[in-house]
Short mmCIF file of the C-alpha atoms (twelve columns), coordinates in Angstrom:
data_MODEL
# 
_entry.id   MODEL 
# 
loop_
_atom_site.group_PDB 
_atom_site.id 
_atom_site.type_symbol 
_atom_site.label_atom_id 
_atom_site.label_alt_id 
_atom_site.label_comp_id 
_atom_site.label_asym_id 
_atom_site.label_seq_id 
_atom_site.Cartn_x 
_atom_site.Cartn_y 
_atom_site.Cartn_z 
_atom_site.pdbx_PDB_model_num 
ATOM 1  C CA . UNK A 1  0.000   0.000   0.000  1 
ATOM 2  C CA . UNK A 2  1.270   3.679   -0.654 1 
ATOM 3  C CA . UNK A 3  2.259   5.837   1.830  1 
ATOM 4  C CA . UNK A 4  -0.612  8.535   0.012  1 
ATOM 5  C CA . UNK A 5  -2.671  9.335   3.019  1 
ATOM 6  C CA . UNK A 6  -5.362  9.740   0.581  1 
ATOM 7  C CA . UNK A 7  -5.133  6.031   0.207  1 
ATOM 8  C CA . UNK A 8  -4.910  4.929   3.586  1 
ATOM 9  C CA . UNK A 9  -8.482  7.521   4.034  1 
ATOM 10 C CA . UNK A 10 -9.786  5.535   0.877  1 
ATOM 11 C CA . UNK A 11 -9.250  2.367   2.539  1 
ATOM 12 C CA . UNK A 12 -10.853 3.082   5.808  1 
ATOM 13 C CA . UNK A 13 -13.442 5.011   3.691  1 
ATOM 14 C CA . UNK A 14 -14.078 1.494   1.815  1 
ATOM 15 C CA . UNK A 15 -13.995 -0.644  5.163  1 
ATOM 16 C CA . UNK A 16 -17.096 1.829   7.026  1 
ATOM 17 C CA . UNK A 17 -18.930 1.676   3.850  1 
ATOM 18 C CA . UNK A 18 -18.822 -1.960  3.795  1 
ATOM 19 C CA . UNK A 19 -19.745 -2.005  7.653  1 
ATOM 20 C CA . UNK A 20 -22.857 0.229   7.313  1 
ATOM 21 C CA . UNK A 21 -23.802 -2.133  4.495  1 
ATOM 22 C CA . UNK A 22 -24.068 -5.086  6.545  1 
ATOM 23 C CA . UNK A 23 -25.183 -3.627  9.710  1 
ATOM 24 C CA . UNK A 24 -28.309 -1.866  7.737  1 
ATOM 25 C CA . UNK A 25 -31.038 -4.499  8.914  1 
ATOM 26 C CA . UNK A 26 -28.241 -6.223  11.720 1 
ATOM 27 C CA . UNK A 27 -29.429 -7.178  15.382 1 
ATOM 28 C CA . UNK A 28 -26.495 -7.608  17.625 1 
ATOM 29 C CA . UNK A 29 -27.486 -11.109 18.632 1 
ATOM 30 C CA . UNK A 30 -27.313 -11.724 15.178 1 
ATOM 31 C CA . UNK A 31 -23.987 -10.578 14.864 1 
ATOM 32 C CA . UNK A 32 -22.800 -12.619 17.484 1 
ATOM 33 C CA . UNK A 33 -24.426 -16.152 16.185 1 
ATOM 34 C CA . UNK A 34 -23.032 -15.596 12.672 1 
ATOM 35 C CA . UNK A 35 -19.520 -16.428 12.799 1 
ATOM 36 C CA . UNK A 36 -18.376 -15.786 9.371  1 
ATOM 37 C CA . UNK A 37 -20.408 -12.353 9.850  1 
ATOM 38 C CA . UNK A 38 -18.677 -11.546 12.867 1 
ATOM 39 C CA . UNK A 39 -15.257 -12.538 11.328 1 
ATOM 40 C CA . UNK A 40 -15.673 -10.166 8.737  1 
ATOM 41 C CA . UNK A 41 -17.074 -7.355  11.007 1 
ATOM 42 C CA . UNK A 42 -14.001 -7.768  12.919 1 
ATOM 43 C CA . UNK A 43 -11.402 -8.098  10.443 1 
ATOM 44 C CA . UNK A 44 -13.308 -4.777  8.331  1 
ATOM 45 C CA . UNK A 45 -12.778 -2.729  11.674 1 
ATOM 46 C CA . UNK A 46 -8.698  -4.546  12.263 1 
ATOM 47 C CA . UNK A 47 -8.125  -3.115  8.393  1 
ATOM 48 C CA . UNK A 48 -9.438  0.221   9.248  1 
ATOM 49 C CA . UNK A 49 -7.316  0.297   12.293 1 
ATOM 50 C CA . UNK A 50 -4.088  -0.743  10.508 1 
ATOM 51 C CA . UNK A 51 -4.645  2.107   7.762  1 
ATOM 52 C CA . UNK A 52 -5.436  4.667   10.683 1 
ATOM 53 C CA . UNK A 53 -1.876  3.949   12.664 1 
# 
């Protein structure tokens, strides 16, 4: 990945988009009994977090 910070903002821009997307319609119990959902939650918010730092 570049060191552009607009491309580390387009990549956390990408990740929240993706998270609103599947959280539209979400219950949180729901979250938690899907485990591919909630691996994907997780690993959308651990990308965002890398391209922050």
């Amino acid at each position: 990945m570049s060191k552009d910070p607009r491309e580390f903002l387009r990549h956390i821009h990408e990740e929240c988009l993706y998270l609103v997307h599947v959280s539209e319609n979400l219950q949180f119990d729901d979250l938690l009994s899907d485990e591919t959902l909630k691996r994907a939650v997780v690993r959308s918010l651990e990308i965002s977090s890398v391209a922050f730092f």
